[in-house]
C-alpha positions in Angstrom: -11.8 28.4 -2.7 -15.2 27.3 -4.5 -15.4 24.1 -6.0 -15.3 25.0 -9.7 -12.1 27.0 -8.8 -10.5 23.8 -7.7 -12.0 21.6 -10.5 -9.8 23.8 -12.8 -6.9 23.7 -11.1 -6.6 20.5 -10.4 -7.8 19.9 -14.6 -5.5 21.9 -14.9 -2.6 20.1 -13.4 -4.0 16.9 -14.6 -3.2 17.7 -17.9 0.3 18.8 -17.5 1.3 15.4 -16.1 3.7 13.3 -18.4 4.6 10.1 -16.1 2.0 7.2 -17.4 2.4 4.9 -14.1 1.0 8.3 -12.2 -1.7 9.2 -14.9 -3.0 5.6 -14.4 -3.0 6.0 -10.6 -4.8 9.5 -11.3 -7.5 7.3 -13.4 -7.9 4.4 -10.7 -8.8 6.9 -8.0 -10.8 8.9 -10.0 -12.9 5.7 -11.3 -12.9 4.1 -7.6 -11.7 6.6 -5.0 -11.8 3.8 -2.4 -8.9 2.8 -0.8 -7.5 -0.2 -3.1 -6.7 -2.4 -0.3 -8.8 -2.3 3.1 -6.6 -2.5 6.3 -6.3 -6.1 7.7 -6.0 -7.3 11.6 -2.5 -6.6 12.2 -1.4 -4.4 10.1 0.0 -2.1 12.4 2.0 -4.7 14.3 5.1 -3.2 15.1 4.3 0.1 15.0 2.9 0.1 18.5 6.3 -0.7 20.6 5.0 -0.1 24.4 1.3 -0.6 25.7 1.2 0.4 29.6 0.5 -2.4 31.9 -2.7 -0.6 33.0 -4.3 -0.5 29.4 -6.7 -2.6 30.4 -8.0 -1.3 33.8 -10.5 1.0 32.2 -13.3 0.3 29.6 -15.0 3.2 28.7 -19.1 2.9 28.7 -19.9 1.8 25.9 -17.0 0.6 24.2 -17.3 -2.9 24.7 -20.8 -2.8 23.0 -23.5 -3.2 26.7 -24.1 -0.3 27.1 -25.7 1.8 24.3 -25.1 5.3 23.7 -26.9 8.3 23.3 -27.2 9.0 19.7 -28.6 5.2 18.5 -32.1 5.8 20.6 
């Protein structure tokens, strides 16, 4: 589908829309398509339930930031 295609059809359903609260959420992301509320530290707590006791046995290269890879020379 080419872009124009989708341009109309989502005009298109745009302006068939009748609920206001959703119009104005339309409008919001359209003026700032950002996420309206970064994530925070913790804000998965809970989801997680079980971590295996060997979580922590490996580090891969690189991940905690002394090694550097490839693709930043």
């Amino acid at each position: 589908m080419n872009i124009e295609k989708i341009k109309k059809e989502v005009i298109s359903k745009i302006s068939e829309l009748e609920d206001e609260k959703l119009l104005d959420t339309v409008r919001k992301l359209l003026e700032d398509p950002r996420p309206t509320k970064p994530r925070e530290p913790g804000w998965g707590k809970g989801i997680i339930t079980y971590v295996s006791e060997d979580f922590d046995d490996f580090i891969p290269p690189g991940f905690d930031g002394t090694e550097q890879d490839e693709l930043s020379h």
